[in-house]
GUMIPA-821551 format. One line per field, with one value per residue (C-alpha): residue in one letter; x, y, z. Coordinates in Angstrom, 1 decimal. Layout:
<romars>
res a, ...
xx X, ...
yy Y, ...
zz Z, ...
</romars>
This chain:
<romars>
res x, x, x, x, x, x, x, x, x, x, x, x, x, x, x, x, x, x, x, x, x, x, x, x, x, x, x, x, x, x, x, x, x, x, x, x, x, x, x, x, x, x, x, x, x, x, x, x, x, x, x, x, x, x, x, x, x, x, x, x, x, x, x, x, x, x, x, x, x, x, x, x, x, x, x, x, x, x, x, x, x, x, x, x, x, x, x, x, x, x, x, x, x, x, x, x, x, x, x, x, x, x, x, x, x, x, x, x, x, x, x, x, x, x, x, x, x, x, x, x, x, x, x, x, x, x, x, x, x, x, x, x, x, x, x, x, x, x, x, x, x, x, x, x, x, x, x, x, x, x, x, x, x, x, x, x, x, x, x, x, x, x, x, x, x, x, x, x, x, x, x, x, x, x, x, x, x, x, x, x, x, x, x, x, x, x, x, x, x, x, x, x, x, x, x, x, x, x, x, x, x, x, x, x, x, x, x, x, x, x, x, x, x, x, x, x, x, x, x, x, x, x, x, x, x, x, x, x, x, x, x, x, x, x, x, x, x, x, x, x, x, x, x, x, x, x, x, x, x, x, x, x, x, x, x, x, x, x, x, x, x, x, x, x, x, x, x, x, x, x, x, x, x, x, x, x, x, x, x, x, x, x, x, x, x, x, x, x, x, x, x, x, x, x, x, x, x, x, x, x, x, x, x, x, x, x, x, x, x, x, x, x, x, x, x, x, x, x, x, x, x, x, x, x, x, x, x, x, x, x, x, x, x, x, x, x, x, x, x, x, x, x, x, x, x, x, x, x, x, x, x, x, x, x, x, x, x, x, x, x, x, x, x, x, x, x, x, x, x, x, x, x, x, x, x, x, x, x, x, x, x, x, x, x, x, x, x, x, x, x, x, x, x, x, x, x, x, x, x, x, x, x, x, x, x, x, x, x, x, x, x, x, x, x, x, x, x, x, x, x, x, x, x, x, x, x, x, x, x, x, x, x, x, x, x, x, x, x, x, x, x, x, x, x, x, x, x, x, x, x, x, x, x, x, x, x, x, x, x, x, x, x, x, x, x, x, x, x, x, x, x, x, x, x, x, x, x, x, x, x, x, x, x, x, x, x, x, x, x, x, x, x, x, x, x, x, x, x, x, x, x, x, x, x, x, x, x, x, x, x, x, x, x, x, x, x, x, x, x, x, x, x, x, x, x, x, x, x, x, x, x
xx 0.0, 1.6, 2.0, 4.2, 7.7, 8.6, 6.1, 7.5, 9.1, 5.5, 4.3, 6.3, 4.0, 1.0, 1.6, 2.9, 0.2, -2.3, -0.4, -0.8, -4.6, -6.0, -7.7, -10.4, -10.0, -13.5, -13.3, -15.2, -17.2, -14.6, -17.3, -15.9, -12.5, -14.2, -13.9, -10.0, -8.8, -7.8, -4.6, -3.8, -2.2, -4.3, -2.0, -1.8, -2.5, -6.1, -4.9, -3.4, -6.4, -7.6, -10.1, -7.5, -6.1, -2.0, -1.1, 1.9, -0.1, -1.2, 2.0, 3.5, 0.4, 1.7, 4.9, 3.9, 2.7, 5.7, 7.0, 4.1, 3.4, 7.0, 6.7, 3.2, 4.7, 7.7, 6.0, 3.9, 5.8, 9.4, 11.2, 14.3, 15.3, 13.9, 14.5, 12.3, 12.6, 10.2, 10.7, 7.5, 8.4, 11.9, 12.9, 14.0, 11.6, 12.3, 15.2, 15.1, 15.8, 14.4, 15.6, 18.4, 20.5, 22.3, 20.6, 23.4, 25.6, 22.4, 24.1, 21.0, 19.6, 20.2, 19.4, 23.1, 22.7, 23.1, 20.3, 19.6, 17.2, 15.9, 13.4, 12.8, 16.4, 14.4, 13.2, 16.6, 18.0, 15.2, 16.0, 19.9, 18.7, 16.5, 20.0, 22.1, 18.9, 19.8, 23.4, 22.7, 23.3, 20.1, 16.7, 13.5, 12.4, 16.2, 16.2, 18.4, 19.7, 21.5, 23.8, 23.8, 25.5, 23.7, 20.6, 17.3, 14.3, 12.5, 10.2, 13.4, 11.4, 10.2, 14.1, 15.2, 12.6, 12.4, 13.3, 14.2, 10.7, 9.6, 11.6, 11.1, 7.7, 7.5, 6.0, 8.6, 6.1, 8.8, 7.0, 7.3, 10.6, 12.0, 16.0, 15.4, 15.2, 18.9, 20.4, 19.2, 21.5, 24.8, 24.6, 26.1, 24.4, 25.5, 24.8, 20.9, 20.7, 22.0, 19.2, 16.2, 15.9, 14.8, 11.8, 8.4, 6.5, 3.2, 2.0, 4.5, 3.5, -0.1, 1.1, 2.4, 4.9, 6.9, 10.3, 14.1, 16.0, 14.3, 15.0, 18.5, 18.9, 17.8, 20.1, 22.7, 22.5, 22.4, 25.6, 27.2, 26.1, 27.9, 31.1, 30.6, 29.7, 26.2, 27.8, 29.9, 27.3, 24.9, 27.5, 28.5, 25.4, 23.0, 24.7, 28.1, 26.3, 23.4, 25.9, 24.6, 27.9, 26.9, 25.0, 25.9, 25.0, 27.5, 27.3, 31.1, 30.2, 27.7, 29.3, 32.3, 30.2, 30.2, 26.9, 25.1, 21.5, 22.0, 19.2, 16.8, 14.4, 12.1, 13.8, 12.0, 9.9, 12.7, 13.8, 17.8, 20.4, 20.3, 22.5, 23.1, 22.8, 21.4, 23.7, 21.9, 24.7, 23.8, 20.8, 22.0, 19.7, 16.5, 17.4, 21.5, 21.1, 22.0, 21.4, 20.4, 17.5, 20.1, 21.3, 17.2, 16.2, 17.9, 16.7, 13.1, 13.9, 15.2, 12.3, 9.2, 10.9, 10.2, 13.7, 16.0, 18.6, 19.3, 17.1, 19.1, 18.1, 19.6, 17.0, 14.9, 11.7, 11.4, 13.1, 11.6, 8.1, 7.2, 9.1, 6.9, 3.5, 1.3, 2.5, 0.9, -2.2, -0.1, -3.0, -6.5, -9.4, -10.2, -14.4, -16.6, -15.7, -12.5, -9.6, -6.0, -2.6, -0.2, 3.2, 5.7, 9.3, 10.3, 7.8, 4.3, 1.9, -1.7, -4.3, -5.2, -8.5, -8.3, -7.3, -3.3, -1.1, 1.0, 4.3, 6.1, 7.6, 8.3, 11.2, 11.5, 14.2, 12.9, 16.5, 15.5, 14.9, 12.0, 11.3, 9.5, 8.9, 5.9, 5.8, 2.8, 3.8, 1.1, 1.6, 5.4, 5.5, 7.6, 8.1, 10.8, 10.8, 13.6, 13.2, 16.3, 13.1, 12.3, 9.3, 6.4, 4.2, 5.3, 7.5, 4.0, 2.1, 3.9, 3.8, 0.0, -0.5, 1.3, -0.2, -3.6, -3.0, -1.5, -4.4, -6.7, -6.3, -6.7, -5.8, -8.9, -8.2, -5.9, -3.2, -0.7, -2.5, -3.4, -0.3, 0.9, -1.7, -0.7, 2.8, 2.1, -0.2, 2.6, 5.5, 4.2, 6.6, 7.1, 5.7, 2.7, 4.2, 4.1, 2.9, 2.8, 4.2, 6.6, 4.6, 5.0, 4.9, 6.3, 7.2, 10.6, 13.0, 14.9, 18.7, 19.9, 22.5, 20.0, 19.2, 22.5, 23.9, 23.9, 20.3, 20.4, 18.1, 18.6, 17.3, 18.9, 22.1, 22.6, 21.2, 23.6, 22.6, 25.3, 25.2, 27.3, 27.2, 24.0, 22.0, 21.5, 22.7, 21.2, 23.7, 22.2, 24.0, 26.9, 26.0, 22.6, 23.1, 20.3, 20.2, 17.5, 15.1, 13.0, 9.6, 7.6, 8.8, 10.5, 9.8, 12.2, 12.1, 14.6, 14.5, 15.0, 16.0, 16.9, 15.4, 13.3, 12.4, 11.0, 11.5, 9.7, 9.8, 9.8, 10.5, 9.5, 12.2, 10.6, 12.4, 10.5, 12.6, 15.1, 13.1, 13.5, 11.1, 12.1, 8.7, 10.6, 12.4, 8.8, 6.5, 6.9, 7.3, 10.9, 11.8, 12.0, 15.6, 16.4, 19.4
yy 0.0, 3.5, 5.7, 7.7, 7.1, 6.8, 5.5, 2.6, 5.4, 7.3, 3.6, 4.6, 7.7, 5.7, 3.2, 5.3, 7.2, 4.5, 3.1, 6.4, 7.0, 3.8, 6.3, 4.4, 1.4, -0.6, -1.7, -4.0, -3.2, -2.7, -1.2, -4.3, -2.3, 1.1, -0.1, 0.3, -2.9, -2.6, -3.6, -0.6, 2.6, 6.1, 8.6, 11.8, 14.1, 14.3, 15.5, 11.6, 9.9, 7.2, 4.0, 1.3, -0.3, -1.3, -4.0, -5.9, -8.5, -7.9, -6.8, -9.7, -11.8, -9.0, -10.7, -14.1, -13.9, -12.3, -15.2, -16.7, -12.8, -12.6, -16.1, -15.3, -12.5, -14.1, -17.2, -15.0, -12.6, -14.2, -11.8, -13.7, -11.9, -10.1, -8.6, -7.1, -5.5, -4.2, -1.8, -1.1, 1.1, 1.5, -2.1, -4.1, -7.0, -8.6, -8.5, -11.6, -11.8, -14.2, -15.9, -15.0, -11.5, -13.1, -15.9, -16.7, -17.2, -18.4, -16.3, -15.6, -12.7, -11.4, -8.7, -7.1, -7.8, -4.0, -2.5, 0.1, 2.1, 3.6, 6.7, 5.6, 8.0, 11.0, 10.1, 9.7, 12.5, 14.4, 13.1, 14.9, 18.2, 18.4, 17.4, 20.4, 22.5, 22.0, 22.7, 25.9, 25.6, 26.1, 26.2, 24.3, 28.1, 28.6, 29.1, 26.8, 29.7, 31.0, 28.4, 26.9, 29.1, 30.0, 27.5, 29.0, 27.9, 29.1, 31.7, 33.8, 34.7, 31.2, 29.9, 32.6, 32.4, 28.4, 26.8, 23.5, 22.6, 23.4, 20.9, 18.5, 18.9, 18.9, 22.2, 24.1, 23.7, 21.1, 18.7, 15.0, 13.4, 16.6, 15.6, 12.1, 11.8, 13.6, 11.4, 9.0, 10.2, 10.2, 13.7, 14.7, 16.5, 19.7, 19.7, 18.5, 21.1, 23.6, 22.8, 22.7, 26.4, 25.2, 22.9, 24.3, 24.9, 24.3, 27.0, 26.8, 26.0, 24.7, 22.2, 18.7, 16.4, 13.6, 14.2, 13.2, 16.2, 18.8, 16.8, 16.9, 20.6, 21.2, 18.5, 20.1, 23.5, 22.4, 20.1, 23.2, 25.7, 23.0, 23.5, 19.0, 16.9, 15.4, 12.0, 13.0, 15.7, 12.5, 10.1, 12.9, 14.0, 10.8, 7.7, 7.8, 8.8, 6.4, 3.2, 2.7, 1.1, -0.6, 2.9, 5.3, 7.9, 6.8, 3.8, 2.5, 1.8, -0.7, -2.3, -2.8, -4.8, -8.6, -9.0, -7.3, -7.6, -7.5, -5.6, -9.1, -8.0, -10.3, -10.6, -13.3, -14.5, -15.7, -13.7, -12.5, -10.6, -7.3, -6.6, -3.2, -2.5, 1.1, 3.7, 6.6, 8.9, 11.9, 12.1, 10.7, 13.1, 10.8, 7.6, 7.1, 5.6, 1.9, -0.2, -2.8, -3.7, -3.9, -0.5, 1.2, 0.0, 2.2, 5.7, 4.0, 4.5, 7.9, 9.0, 7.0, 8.6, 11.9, 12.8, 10.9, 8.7, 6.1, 8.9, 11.7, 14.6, 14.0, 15.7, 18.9, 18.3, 22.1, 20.8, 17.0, 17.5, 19.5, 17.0, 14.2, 16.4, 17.1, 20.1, 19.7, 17.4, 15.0, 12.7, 14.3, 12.2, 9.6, 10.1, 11.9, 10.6, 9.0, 10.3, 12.5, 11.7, 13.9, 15.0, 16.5, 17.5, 13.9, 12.0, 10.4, 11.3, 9.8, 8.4, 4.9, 3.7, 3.5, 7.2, 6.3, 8.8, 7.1, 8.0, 6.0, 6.1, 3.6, 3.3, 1.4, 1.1, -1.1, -2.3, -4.3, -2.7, -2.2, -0.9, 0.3, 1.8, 2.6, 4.3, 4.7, 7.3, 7.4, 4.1, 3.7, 1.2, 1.1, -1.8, -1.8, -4.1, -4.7, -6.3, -6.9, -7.5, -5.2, -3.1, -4.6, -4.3, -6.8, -4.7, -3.2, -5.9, -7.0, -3.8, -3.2, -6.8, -6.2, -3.3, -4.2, -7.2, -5.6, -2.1, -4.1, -8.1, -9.2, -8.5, -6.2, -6.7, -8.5, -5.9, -8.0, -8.4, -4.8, -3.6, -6.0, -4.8, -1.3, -1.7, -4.0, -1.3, 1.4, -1.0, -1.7, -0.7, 2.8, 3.7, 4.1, 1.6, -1.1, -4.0, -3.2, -4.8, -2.7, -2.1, -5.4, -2.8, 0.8, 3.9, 4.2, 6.9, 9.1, 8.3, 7.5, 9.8, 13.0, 12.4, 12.6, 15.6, 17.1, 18.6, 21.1, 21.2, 23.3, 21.0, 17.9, 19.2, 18.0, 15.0, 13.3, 11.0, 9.7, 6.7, 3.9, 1.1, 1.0, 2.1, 5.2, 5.6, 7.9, 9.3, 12.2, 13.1, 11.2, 8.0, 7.9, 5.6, 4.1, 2.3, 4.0, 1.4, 2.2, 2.2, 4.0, 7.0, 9.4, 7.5, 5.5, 3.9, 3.2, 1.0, 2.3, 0.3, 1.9, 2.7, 4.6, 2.2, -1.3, -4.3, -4.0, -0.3, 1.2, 5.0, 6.8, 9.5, 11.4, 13.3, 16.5, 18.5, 20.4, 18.8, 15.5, 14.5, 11.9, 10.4, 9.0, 12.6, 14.7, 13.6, 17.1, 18.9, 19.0, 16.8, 18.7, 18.9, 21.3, 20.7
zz 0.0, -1.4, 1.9, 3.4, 3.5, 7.5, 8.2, 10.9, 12.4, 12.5, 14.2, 17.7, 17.9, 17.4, 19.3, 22.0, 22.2, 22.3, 24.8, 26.6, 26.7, 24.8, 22.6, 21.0, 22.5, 24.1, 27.6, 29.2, 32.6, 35.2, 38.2, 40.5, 40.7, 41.6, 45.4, 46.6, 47.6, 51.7, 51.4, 49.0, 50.1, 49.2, 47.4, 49.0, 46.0, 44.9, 41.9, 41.5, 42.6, 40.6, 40.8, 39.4, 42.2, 42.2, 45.2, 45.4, 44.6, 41.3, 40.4, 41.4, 39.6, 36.2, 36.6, 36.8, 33.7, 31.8, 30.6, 29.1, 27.7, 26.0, 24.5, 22.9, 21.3, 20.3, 18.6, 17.1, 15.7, 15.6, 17.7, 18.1, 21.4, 24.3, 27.3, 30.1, 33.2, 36.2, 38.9, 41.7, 44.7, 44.3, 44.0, 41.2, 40.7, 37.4, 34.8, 32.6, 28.8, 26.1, 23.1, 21.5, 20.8, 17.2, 15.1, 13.7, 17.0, 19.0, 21.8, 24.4, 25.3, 29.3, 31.4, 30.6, 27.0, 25.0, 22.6, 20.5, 22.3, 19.1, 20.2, 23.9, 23.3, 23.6, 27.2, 28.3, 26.7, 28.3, 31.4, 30.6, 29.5, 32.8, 34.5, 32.4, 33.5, 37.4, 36.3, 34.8, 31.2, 29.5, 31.2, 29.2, 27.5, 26.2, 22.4, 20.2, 18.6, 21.4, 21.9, 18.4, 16.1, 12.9, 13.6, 12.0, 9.8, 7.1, 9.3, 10.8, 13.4, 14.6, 13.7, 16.3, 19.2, 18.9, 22.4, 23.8, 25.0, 21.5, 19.9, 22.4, 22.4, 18.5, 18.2, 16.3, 12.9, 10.7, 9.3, 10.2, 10.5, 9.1, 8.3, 8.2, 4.5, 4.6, 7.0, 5.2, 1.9, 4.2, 5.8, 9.0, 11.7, 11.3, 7.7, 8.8, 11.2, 8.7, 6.4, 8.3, 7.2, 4.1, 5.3, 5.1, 8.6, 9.6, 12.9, 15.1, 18.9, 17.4, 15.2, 16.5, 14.0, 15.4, 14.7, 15.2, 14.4, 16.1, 19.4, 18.1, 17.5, 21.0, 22.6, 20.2, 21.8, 25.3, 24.5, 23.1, 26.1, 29.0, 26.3, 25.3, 22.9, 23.8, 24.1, 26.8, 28.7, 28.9, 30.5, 32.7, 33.9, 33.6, 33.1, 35.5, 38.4, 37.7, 37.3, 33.7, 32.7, 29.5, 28.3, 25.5, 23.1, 20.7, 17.9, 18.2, 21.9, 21.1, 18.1, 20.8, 23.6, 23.6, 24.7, 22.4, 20.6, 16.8, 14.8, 12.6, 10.4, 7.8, 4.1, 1.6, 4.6, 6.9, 9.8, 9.1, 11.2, 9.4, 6.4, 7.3, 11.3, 12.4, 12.7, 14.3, 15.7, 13.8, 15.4, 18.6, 21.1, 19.7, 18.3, 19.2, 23.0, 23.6, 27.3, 28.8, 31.3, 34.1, 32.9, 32.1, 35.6, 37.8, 35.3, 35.8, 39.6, 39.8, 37.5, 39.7, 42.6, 41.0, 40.5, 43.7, 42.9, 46.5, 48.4, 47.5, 44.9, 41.6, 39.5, 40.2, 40.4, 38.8, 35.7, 35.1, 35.5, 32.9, 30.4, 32.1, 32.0, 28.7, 26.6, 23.6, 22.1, 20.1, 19.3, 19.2, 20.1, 17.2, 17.9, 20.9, 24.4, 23.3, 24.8, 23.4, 24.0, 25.0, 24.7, 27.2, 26.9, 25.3, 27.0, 26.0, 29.0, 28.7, 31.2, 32.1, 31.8, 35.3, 36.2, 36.4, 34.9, 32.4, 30.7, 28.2, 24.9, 22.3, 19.8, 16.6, 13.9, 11.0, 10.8, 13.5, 16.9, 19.3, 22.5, 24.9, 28.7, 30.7, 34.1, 36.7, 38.7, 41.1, 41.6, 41.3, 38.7, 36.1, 32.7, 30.0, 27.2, 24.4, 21.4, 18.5, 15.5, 13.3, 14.7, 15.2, 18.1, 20.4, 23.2, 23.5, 23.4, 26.4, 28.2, 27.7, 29.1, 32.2, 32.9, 32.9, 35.4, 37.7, 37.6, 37.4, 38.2, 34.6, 30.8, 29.7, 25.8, 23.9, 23.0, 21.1, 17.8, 18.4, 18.4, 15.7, 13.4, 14.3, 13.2, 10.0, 8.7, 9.1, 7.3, 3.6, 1.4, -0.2, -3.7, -6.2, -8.3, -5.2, -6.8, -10.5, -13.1, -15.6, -18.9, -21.5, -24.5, -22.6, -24.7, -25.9, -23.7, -25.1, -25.5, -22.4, -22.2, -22.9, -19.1, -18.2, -15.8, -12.6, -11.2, -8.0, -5.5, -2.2, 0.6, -1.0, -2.9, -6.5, -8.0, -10.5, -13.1, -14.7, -17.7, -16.6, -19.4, -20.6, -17.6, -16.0, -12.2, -9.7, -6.9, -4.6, -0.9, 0.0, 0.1, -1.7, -4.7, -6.9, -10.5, -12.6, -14.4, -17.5, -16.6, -19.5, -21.6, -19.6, -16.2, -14.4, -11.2, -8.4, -5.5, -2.1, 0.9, 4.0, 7.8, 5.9, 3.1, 4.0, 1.5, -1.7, -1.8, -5.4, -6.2, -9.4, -11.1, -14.0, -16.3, -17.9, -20.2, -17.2, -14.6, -12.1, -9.6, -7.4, -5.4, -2.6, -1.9, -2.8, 0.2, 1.4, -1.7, -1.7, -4.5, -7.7, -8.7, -11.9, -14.4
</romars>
């Protein structure tokens, strides 16, 4: 089905989100857990108050049933590995891991085995800036212009006034997944950051978009106001003093550890060890972080405890609540009476069915990661999940699961093929031409070599097409490299695999007289290149 191009990227908002508030979602009748149970402790806050009802008990019943959860969604998806981890009231309860972290080495999966942490990134790196807050670098309403030199966007006015919480909120108006398309091509950070001027914005502080880079941009300019690299600022200030040994912001540290989970995804119906593994340094702030449950645990903690770190303050509370509190609508209620989801400073923030404050976020990299927290505050309780498959649903099928047993006694719908669904629908491949066979009789092209030259385009730098042999090549960024198939007259096609780009994805690249309009590079308008 033709769509648009990140879309299993756009999946970790979704589900997120659902996850969040259950938007939509039909309960059944759940009046038996109005009454409290006795044995329950009252929260304090009215503002906290709620009618599900966590006990020790059903959290311990929740974790009971983990590993027949984890094993559902592993036979039915064929995850090869996962790992989970649960926190209530300050203690560690659970840290176990599943299956295995390389098919080809059959190596298992533990509670110190190392992930990619895909977008559950933004959460920690949220968790930093609130840290560099405290310090005095930056405060949440600093502008990214002031301490990143020469940032803008195409509205000066919006490019100079645009803060942190504005890009970690995804308000700043760039559409979504602005800069991905570029890091896709081989393009640094700074040059993405450089170039976001030239992306079109929607209303800035009314308009939410998922995104990557705009996290980055404001993780870039705190980095660069505590005089670091944001690699080093977060080990400083998060990870040292948490004992998060085995986590980084950096790629090279993962690719060094011995136990580590290796990105599968699904190629010709078989799951594979990906070809290519994720790389996501350049936008390290919101997809670069790596760790393990042993490692996630102990952040869990410190946040549940609403900032202390082995009853000590680590983080102000001034500075991490509003990145765990609703700043923005970032899912608008689907029909009348359902409810919105939310999104803080980097944070998903939603309501149980029950009345419990909930903040989580997933990640996903098609290239074979998935992942997923959930914290009840109110309750202190607090589930990560790791997965080394390509996105799809499980993580929070497994989180959804536990979460309902231990509210309220008993699963209350089956999430997993919910969530499965939810990421299948957001992975067909990329393309009008999905599934079409090339023309048996197509018009002739013109000589191959009249397509030949160099075409400019501002956002993306120049498109070459060059004639090698008898077929036209197609090499845009530095790295972006394509063959050019005749389709039909002046219409060739190209085949993009990437992140971006599941299996079976199919571009079109159309010549017109001085003109080339790549499909896969147009979704927002900005794919006209001219000779």
């Amino acid at each position: 089905m033709p769509g648009n191009k990140l879309r299993v990227v756009s999946a970790v908002g979704i589900a997120a989100l659902v996850l969040a508030g259950a938007s939509g979602c039909t309960f059944a009748d759940v009046s038996a857990e109005a009454t409290p149970s006795p044995t329950a402790s009252v929260n304090p806050d009215p503002g906290a108050d709620a009618l599900a009802t966590v006990t020790r008990a059903r959290v311990d019943a929740a974790i009971d049933d983990l590993a027949t959860s984890v094993e559902a969604g592993m036979d039915a998806s064929g995850t090869p590995g996962i790992a989970v981890g649960v926190v209530y009231e300050g203690e560690v309860l659970y840290a176990e891991g599943f299956g295995v972290r390389d098919l080809d080495s059959g190596d298992p999966v533990d509670a110190d085995t190392v992930f990619p942490l895909a977008s559950v990134s933004k959460s920690i790196g949220a968790s930093v800036v609130a840290r560099a807050i405290d310090e005095g670098y930056v405060s949440w309403d600093t502008p990214v212009a002031e301490h990143l030199d020469g940032f803008t966007l195409s509205d000066p006015y919006v490019g100079s006034h645009v803060t942190i919480a504005d890009m970690y909120a995804h308000r700043s108006g760039l559409f979504k997944h602005a800069g991905d398309e570029l890091e896709e091509i081989g393009f640094d950070r700074a040059a993405i950051l450089e170039r976001l001027r030239l992306a079109p914005l929607a209303p800035w502080r009314s308009t939410y978009a998922y995104g990557n880079f705009d996290i980055t941009a404001a993780g870039e300019a705190v980095a660069r106001a505590a005089g670091e690299d944001w690699a080093a600022l977060s080990e400083r200030l998060l990870y040292e003093p948490l004992g998060m040994t085995s986590t980084s912001s950096r790629y090279a540290d993962l690719e060094s550890r011995e136990n580590r989970a290796l990105g599968h995804m699904p190629l010709d119906g078989e799951w594979v060890v990906t070809p290519d593994q994720r790389q996501p340094d350049q936008q390290s702030p919101a997809g670069g972080v790596s760790s393990s449950i042993a490692d996630l645990l102990p952040w869990l903690s410190m946040l549940l405890a609403g900032g202390e770190h082995d009853g000590e303050p680590f983080v102000d509370s001034t500075s991490l609540v509003p990145a765990m509190s609703p700043q923005i609508v970032g899912s608008p209620p689907t029909s009348f009476g359902s409810r919105a989801g939310y999104y803080g400073f980097g944070f998903n923030v939603g309501t149980t069915a029950g009345g419990l404050v909930d903040v989580n976020h997933s990640g996903a990299f098609l290239l074979g990661t998935g992942t997923v927290f959930k914290l009840l505050p109110g309750a202190g309780l607090g589930i990560v999940v790791l997965s080394n498959a390509s996105a799809n649903g499980v993580p929070e099928g497994i989180a959804a699961r536990f979460l309902d047993i231990a509210q309220y006694g008993a699963e209350r719908r089956d999430w997993l093929p919910l969530f499965m669904q939810v990421f299948e629908g957001e992975s067909n491949p990329f393309g009008e031409l999905v599934g079409e066979t090339a023309p048996s009789a197509p018009e002739p092209s013109q000589a191959l070599e009249t397509y030949a030259g160099e075409y400019a385009n501002d956002y993306f730098g120049p498109a070459t097409v060059a004639l090698v042999g008898d077929e036209l090549e197609l090499a845009l960024g530095p790295t972006g490299r394509w063959t050019l198939e005749h389709w039909s007259g002046d219409e060739f096609v190209f085949r993009p695999f990437s992140e971006n780009a599941p299996p079976g994805s199919v571009s079109k690249a159309t010549f017109d007289g001085g003109t080339l309009v790549l499909e896969y590079f147009d979704q927002h308008g900005l794919g006209t290149f001219t000779r």
